[in-house]
C-alpha positions as CSV (number, residue, x, y, z in Angstrom):
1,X,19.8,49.9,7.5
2,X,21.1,47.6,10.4
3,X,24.5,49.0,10.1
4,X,22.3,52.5,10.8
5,X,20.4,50.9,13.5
6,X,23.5,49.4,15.5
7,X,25.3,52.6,15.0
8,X,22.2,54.9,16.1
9,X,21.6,51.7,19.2
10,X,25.5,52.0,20.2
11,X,25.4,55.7,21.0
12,X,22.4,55.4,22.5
13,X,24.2,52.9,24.7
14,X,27.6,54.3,25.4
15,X,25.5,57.4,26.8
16,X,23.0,55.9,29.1
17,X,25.0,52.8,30.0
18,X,28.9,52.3,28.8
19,X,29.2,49.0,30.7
20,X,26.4,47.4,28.6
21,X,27.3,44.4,26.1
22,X,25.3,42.5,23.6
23,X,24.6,39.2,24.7
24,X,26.9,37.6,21.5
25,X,29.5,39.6,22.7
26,X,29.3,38.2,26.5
27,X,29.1,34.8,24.8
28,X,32.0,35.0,22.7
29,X,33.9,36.6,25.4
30,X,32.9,33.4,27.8
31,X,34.5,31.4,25.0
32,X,37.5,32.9,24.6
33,X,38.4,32.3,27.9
34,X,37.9,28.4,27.4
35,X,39.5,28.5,23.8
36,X,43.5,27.4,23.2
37,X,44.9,25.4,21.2
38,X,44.9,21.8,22.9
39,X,41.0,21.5,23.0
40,X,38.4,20.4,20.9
41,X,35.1,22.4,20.5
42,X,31.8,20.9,19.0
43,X,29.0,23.8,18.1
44,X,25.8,21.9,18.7
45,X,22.6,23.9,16.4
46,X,25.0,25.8,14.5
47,X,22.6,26.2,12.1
48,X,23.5,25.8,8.2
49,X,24.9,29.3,7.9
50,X,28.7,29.4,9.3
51,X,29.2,32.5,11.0
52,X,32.3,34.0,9.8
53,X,33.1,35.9,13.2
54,X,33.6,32.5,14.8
55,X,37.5,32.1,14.9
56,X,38.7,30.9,17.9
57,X,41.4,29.1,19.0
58,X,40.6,25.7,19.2
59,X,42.5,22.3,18.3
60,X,39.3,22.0,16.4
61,X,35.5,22.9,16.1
62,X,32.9,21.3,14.8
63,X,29.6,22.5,14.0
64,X,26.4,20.3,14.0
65,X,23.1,20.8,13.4
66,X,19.3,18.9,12.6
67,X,19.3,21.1,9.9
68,X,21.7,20.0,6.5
69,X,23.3,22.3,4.7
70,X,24.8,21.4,1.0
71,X,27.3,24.5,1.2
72,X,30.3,22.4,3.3
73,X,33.0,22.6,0.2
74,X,33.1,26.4,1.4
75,X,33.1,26.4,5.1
76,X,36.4,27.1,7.5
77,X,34.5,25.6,10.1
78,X,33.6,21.5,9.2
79,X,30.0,20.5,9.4
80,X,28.2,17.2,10.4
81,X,24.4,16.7,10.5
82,X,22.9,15.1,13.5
83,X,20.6,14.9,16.0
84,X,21.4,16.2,19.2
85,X,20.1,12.5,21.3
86,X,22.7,10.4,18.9
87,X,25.6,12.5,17.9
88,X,27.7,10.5,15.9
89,X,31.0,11.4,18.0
90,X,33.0,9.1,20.4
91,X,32.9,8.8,23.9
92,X,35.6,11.8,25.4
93,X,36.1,13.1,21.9
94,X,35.3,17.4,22.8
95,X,36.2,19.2,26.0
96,X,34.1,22.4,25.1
97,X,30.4,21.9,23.4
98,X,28.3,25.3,22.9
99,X,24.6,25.4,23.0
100,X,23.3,28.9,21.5
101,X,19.7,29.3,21.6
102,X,19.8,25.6,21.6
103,X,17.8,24.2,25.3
104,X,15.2,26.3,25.2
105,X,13.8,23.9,22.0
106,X,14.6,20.4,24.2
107,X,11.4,18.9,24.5
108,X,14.0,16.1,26.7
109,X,16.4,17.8,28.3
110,X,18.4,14.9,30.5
111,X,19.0,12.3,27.7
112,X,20.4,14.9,25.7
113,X,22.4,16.2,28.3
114,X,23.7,12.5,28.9
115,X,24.6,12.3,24.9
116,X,26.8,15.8,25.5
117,X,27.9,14.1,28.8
118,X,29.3,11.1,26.8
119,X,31.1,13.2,23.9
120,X,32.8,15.5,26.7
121,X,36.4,14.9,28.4
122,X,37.0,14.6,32.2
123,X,36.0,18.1,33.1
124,X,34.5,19.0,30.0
125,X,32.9,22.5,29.6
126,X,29.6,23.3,28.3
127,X,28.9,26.8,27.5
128,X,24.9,27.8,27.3
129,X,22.8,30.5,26.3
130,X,19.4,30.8,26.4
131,X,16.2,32.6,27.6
132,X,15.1,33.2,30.9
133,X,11.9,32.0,31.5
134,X,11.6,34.5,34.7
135,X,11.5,37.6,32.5
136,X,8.2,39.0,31.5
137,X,9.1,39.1,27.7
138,X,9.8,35.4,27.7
139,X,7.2,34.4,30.2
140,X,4.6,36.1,28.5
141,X,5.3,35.3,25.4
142,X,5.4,31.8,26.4
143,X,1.4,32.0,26.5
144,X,0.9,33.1,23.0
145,X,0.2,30.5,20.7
146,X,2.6,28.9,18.8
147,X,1.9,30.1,15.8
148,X,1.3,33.7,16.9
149,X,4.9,33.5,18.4
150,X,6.3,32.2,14.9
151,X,4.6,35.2,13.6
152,X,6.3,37.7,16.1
153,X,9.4,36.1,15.8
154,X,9.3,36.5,12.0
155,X,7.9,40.0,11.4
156,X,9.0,42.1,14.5
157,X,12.5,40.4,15.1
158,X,13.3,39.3,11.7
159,X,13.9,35.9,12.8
160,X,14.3,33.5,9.4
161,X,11.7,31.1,9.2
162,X,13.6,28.1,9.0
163,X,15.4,29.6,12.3
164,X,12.0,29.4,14.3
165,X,11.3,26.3,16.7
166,X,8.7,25.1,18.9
167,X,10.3,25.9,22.0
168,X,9.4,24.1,25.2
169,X,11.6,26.1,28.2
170,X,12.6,23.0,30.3
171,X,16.6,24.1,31.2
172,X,15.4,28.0,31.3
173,X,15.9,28.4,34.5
174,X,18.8,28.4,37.4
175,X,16.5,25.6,39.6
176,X,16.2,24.1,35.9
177,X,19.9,23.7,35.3
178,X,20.7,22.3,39.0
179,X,18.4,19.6,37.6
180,X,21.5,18.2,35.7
181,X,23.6,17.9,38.7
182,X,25.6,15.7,39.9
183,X,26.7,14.9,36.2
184,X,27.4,18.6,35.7
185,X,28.1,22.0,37.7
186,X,27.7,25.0,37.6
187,X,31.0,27.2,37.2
188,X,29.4,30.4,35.8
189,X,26.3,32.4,35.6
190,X,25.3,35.6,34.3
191,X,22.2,36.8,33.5
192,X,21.7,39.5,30.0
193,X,19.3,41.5,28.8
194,X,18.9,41.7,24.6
195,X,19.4,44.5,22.8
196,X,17.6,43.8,19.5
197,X,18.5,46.9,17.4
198,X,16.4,45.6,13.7
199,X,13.9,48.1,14.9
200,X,14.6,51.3,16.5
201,X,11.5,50.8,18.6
202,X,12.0,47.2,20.2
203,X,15.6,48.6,20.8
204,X,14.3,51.6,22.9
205,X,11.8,48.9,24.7
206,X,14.4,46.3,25.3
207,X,17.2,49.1,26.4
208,X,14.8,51.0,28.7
209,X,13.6,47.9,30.6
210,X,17.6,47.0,30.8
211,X,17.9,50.1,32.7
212,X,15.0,50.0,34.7
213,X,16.0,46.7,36.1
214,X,19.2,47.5,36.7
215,X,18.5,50.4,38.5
216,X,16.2,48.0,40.9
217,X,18.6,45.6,41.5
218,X,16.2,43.0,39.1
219,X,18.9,41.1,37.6
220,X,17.2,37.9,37.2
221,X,14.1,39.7,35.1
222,X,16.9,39.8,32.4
223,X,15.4,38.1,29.1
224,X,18.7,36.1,29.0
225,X,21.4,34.3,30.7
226,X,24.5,32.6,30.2
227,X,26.3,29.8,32.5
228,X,29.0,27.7,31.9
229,X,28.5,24.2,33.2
230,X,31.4,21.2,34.2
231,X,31.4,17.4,33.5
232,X,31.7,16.0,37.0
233,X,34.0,13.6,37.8
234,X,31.3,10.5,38.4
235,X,30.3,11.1,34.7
């Protein structure tokens, strides 16, 4: 049925708006273009499950996540445990970290952001996205009770439980990011709309409001974004 669903969603796409990409595909794109083969990567919140489209070319990548996970015989992609305030890495040790989905759940955003500081070479890159707590569907959601989110996140976007956080919104915005300077800048920013296709409905909401603000000029009411953030030198 998904298969059907992104099918069905991708024509519907290609018709109305050829220039639209998924936000995984911006992402992965945004990493590519950091990748080679004399840097290391760490995947912070990976979560247990590797994702087998994740080849790039690093020296090396790492994923990490709270979460354990007993299937590491069996991964490409090597696995370590941790807590994102005390990762158990050396000072200087990555020169890319990625954070998917991953700030919107920091209760404390600047010590964790001085642990990724620490791990990160001289002009280390950190590559976020998240959701944009300017957009109506995050904003409002925002004001729903926890567990009436877990709920929505569960039934309508077919969210695995274990994959559902408290989330607490702190780095969710571009005044929210500038928080972390000097110790890091911004080098890119881009801001996505989602394009969940699981139901053929949310799909036709999601796309149609895509469209809508684009035609305004709304960028920033996009339910996503993306930015790609430098280690400064005094770090």
């Amino acid at each position: 049925m998904s298969q059907l669903n992104e099918q069905w969603a991708r024509n519907i796409i290609s018709r109305f708006d050829p220039s639209f990409q998924p936000r995984w595909e911006v992402f992965d794109a945004f990493v590519e273009e950091l990748a080679n083969s004399s840097r290391r990567c760490l995947n912070i919140g990976s979560g247990i499950y590797e994702d087998p489209d994740f080849s790039l070319n690093f020296r090396l990548i790492i994923d990490t996540d709270i979460m354990y996970t007993v299937d590491t015989a069996h991964r490409k992609i090597p696995f370590v445990q941790s807590d994102l305030y005390h990762l158990p890495f050396q000072n200087d040790t990555f020169d890319v970290v990625l954070l998917r989905f991953v700030v919107e759940h920091l209760k404390h955003p600047q010590p964790a952001f001085q642990e990724i500081g620490r791990i990160l070479s001289r002009k280390g890159k950190v590559v976020i996205i998240t959701t944009n707590l300017i957009s109506p569907f995050i904003w409002l959601a925002k004001l729903l009770p926890y567990g009436l989110r877990k709920l929505i996140m569960k039934k309508i976007y077919r969210v695995a439980e274990e994959d559902v956080f408290p989330t607490y919104h702190r780095l969710n915005t571009r005044r929210h990011i500038k928080k972390l300077e000097p110790h890091f800048t911004i080098r890119r920013w881009q801001y996505l709309q989602d394009a969940n296709w699981n139901r053929r409905w949310l799909f036709v909401l999601l796309f149609a409001f895509h469209l809508k603000i684009k035609w305004l000029g709304l960028y920033a009411l996009r339910s996503n974004f993306i930015t790609v953030l430098e280690k400064s030198n005094s770090s």
